[in-house]
N, CA, C and O atoms as a Tinker XYZ file with bonds, in Angstrom:
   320  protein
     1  N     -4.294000    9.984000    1.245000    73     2
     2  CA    -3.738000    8.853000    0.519000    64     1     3
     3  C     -3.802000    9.097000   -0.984000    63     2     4     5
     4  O     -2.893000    8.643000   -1.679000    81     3
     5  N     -4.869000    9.822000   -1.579000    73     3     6
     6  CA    -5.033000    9.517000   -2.791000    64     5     7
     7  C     -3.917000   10.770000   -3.425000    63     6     8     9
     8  O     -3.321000   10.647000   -4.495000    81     7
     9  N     -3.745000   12.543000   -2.062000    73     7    10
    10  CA    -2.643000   12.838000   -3.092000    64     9    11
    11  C     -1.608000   12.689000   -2.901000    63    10    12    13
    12  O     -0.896000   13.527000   -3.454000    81    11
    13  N     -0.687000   11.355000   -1.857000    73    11    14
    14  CA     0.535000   11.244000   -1.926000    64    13    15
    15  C      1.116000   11.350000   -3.315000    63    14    16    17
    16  O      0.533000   11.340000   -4.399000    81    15
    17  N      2.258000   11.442000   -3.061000    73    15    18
    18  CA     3.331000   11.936000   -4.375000    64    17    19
    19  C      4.255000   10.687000   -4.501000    63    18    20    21
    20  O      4.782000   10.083000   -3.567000    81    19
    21  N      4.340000   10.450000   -5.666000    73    19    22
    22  CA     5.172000    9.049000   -6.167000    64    21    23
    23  C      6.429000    9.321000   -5.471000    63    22    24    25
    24  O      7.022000   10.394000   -5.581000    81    23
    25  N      6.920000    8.120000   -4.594000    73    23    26
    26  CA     8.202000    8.183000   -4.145000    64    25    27
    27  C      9.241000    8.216000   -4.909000    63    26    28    29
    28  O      9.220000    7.628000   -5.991000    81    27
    29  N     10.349000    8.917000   -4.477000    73    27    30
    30  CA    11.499000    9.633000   -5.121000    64    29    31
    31  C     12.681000    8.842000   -4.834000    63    30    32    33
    32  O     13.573000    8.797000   -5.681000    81    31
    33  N     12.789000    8.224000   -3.753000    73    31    34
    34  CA    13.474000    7.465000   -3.233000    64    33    35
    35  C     13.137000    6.088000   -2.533000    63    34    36    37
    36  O     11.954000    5.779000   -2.389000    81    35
    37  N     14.348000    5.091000   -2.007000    73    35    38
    38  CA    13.662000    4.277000   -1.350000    64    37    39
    39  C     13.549000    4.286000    0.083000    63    38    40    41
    40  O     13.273000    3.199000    0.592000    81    39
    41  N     13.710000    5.336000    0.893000    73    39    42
    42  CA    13.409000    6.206000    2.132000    64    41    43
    43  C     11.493000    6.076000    1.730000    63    42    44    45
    44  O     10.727000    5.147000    1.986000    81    43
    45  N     11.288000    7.060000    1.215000    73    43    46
    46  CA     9.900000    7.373000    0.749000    64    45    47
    47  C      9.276000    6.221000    0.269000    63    46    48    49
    48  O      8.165000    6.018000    0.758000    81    47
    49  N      9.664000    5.431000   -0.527000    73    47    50
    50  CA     9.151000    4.116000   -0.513000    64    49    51
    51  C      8.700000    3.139000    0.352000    63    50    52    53
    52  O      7.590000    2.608000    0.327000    81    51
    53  N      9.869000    2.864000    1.339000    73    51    54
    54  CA     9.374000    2.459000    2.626000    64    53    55
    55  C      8.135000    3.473000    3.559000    63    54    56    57
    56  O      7.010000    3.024000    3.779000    81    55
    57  N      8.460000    4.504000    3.908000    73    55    58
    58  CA     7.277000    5.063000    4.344000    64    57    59
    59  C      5.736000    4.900000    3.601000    63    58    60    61
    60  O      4.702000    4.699000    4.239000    81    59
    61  N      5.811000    5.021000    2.238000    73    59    62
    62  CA     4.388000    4.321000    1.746000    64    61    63
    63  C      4.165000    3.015000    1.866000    63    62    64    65
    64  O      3.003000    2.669000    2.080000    81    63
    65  N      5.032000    2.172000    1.777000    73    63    66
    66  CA     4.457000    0.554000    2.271000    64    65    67
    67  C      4.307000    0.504000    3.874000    63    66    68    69
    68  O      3.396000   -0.078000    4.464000    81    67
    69  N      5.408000    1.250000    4.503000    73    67    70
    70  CA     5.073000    1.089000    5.868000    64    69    71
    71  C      3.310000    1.186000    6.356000    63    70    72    73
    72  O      2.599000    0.464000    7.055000    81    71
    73  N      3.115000    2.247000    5.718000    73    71    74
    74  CA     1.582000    2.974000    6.009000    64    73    75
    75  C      0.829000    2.050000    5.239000    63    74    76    77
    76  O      0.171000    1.325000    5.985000    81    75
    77  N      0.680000    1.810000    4.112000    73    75    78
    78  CA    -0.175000    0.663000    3.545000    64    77    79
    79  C     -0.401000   -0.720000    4.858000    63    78    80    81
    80  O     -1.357000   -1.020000    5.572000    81    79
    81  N      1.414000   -1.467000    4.650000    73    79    82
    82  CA     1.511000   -2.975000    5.355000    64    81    83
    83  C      0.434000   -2.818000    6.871000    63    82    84    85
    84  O     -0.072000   -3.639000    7.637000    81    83
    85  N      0.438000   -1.355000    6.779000    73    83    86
    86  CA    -0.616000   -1.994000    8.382000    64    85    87
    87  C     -1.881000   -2.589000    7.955000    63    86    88    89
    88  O     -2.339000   -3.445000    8.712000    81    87
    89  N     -2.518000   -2.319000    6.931000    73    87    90
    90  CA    -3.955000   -2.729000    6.507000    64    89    91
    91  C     -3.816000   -4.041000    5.736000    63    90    92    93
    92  O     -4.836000   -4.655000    5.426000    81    91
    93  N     -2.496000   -4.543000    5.383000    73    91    94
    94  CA    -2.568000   -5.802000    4.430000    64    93    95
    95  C     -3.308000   -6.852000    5.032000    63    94    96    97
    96  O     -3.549000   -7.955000    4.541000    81    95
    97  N     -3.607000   -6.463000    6.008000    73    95    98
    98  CA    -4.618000   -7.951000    6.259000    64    97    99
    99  C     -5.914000   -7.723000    6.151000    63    98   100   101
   100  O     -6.757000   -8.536000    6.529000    81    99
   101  N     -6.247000   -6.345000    5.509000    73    99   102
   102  CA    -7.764000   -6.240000    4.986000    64   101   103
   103  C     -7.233000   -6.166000    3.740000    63   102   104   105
   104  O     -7.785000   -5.134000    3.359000    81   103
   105  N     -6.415000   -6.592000    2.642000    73   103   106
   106  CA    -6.210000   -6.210000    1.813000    64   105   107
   107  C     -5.977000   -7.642000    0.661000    63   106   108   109
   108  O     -4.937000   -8.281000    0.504000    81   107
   109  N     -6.793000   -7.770000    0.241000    73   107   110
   110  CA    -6.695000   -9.361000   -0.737000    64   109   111
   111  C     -5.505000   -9.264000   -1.580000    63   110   112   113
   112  O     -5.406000   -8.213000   -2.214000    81   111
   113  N     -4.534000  -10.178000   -1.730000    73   111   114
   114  CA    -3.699000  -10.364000   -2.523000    64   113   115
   115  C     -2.528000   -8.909000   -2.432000    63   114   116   117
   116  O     -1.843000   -8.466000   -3.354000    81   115
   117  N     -2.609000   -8.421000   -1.035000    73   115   118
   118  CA    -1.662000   -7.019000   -1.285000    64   117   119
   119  C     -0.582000   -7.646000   -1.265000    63   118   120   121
   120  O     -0.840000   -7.576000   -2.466000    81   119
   121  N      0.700000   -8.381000   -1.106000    73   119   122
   122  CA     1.871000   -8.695000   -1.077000    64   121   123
   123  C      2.017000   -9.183000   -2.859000    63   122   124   125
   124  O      3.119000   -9.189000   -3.407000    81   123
   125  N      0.918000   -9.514000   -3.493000    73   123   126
   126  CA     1.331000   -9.706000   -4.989000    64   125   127
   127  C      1.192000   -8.150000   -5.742000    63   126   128   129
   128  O      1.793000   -7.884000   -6.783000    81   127
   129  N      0.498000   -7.401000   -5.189000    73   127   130
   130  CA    -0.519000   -5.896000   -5.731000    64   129   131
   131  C      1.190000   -4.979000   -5.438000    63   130   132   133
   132  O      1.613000   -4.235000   -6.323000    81   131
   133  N      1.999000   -5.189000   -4.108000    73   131   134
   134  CA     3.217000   -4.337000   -4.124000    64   133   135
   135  C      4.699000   -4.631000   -4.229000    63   134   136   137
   136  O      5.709000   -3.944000   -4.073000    81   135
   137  N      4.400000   -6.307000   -4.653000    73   135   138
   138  CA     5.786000   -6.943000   -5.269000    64   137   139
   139  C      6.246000   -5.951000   -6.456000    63   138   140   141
   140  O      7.451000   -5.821000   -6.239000    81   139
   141  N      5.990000   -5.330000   -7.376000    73   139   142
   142  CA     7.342000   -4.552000   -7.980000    64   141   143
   143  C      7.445000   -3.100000   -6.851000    63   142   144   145
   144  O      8.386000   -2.313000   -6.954000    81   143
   145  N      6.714000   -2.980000   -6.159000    73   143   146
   146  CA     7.507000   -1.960000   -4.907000    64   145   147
   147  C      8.349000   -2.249000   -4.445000    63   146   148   149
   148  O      9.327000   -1.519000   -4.605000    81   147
   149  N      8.518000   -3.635000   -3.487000    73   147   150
   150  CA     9.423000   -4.193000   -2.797000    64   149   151
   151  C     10.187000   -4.616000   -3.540000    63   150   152   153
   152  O     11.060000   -5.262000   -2.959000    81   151
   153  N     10.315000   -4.567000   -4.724000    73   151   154
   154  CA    11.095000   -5.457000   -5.213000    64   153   155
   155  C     12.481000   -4.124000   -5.514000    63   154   156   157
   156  O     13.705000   -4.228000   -5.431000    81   155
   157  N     11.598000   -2.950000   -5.874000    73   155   158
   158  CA    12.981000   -1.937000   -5.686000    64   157   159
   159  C     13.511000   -1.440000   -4.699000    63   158   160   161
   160  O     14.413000   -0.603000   -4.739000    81   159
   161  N     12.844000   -2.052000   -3.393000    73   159   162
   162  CA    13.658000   -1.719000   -2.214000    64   161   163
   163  C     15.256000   -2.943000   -2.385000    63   162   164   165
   164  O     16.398000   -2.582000   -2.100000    81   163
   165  N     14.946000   -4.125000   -2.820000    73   163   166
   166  CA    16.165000   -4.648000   -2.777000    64   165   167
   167  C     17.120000   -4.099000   -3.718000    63   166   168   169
   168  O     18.224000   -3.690000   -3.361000    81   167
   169  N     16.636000   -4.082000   -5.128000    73   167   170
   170  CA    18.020000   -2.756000   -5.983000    64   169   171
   171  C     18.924000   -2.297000   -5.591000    63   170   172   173
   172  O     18.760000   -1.777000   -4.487000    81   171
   173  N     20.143000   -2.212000   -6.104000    73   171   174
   174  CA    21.117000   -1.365000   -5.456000    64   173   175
   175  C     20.630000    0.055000   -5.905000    63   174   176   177
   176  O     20.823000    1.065000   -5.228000    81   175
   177  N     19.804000    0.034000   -7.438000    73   175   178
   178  CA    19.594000    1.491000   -7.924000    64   177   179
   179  C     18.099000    1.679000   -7.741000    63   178   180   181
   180  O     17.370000    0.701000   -7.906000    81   179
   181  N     17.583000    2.858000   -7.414000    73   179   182
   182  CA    16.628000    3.132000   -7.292000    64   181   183
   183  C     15.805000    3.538000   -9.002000    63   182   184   185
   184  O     16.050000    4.489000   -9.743000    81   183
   185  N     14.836000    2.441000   -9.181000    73   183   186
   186  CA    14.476000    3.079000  -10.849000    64   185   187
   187  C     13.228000    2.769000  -11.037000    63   186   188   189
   188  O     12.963000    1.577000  -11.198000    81   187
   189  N     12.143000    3.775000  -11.063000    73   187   190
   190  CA    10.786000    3.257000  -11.173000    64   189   191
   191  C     10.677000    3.213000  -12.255000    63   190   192   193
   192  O     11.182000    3.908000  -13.137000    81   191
   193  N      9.799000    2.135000  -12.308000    73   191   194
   194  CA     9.261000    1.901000  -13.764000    64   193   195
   195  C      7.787000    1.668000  -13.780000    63   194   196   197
   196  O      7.213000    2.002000  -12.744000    81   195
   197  N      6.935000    1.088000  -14.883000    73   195   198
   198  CA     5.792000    0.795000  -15.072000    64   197   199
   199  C      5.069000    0.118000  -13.997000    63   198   200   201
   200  O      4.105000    0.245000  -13.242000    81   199
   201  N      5.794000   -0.474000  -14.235000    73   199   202
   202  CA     5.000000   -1.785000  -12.860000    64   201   203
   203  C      5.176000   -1.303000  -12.042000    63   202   204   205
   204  O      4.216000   -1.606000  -11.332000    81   203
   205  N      5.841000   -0.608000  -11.455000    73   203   206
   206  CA     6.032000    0.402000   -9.872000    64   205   207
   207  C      4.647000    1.327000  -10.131000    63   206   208   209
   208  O      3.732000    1.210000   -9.315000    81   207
   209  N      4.506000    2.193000  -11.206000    73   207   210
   210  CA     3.128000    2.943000  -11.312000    64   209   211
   211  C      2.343000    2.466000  -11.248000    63   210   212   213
   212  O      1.443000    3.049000  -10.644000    81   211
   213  N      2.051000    1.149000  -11.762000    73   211   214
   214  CA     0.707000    0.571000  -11.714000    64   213   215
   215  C      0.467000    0.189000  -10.358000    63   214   216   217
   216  O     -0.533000    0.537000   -9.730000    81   215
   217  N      1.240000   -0.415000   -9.980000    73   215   218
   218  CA     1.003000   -1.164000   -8.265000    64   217   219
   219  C      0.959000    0.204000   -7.341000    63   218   220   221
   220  O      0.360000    0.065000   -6.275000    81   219
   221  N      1.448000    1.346000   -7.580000    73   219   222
   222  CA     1.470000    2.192000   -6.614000    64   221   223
   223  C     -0.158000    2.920000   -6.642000    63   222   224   225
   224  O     -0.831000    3.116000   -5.630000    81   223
   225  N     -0.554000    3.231000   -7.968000    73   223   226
   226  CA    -1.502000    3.596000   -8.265000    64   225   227
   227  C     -2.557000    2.474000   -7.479000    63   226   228   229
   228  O     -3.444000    2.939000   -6.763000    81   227
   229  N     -2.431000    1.017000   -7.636000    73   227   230
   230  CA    -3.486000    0.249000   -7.631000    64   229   231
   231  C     -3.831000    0.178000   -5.992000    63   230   232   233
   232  O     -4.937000    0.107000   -5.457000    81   231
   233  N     -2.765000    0.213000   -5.503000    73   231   234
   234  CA    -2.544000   -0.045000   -3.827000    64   233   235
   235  C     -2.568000    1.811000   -3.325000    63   234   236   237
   236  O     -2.237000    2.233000   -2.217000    81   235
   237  N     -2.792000    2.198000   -3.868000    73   235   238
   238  CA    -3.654000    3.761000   -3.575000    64   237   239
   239  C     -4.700000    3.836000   -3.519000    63   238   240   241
   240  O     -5.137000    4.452000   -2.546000    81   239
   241  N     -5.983000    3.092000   -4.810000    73   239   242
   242  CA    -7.039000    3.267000   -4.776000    64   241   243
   243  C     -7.623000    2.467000   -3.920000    63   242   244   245
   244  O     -8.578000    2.878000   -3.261000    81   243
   245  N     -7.184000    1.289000   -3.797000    73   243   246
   246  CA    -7.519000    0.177000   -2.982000    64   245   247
   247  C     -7.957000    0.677000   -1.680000    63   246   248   249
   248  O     -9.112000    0.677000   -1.254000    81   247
   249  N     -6.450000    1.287000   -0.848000    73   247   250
   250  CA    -6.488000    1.903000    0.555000    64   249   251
   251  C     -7.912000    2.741000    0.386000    63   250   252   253
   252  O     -8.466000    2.332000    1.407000    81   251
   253  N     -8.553000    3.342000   -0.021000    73   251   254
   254  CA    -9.379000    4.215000   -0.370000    64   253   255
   255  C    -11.075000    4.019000   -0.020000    63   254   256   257
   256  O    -12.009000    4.724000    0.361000    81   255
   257  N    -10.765000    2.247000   -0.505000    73   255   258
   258  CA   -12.017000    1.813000   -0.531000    64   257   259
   259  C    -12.693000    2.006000    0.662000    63   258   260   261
   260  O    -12.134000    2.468000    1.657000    81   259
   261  N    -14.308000    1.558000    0.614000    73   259   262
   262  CA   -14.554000    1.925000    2.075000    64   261   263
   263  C    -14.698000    0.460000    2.622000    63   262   264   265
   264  O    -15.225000    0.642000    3.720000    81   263
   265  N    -14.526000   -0.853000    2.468000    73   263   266
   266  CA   -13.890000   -1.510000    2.804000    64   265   267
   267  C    -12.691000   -1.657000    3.619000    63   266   268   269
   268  O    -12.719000   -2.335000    4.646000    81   267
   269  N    -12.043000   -1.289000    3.372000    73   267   270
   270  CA   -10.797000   -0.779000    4.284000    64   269   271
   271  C    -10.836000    0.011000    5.290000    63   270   272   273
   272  O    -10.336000    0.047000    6.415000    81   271
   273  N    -11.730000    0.822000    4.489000    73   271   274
   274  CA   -11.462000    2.055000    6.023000    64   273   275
   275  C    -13.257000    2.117000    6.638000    63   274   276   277
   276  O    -13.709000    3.214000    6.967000    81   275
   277  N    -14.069000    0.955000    6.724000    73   275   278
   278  CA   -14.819000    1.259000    7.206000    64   277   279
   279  C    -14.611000    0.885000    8.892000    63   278   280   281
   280  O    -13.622000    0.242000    9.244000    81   279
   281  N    -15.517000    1.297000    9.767000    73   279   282
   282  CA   -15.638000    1.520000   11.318000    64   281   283
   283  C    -16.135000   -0.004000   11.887000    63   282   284   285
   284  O    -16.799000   -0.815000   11.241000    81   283
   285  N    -15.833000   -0.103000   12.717000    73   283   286
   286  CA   -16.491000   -1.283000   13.544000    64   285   287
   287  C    -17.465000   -0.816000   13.819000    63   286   288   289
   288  O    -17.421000    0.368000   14.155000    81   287
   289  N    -19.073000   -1.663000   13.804000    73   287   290
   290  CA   -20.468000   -1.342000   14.412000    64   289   291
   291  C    -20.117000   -2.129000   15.666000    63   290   292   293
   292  O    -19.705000   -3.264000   15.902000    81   291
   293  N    -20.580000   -0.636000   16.646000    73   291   294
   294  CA   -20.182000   -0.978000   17.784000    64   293   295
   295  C    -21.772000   -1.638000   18.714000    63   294   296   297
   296  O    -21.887000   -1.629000   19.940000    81   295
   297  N    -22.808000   -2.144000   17.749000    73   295   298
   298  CA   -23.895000   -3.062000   17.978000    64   297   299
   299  C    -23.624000   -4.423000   17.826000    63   298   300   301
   300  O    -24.558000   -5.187000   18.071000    81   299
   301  N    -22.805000   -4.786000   17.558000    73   299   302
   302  CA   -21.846000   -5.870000   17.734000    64   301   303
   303  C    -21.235000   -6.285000   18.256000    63   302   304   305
   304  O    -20.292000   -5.573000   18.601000    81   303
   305  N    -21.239000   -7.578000   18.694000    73   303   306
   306  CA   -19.995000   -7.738000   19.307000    64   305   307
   307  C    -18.439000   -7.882000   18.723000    63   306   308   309
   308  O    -18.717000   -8.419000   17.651000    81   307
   309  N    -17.063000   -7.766000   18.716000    73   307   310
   310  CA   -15.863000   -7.848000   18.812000    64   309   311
   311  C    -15.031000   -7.706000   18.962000    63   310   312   313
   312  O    -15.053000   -6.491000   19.159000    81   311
   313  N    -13.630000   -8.120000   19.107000    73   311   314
   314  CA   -12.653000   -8.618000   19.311000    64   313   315
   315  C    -11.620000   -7.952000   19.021000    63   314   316   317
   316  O    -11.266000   -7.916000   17.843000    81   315
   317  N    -10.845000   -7.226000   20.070000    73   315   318
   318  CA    -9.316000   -6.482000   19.441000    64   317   319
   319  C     -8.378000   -7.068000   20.148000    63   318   320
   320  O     -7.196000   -6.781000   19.964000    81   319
């Protein structure tokens, strides 16, 4: 995750939110964190800008955390 390569297109764009949107529900406030992502999927032109770097960057490190990617303790009980 951390060395994906800034999308080039909005093909590649979708494939990085695709892979993110599965975790947005461990993810606080991710639909505000990748609104200027989505927002150039609607564009007719594809044009990154600032706010595309920042949110791409931010929703990179995020995925990262170990929050996100930590394991279920299976001394526990729950629920899938």
């Amino acid at each position: 995750m951390v060395n994906w390569l800034k999308p080039q297109n909005v093909k590649q764009l979708r494939r990085f939110l695709g892979l993110t949107s599965y975790y947005k529900r461990f993810i606080k406030g991710y639909g505000l964190i990748c609104k200027p992502l989505t927002q150039l999927l609607r564009n007719d032109v594809f044009v990154w800008n600032i706010e595309a770097v920042e949110a791409f960057k931010n929703i990179k490190e995020i995925m990262t955390q170990p929050l996100v990617l930590a394991l279920p303790n299976l001394n526990k009980v729950f629920v899938i």
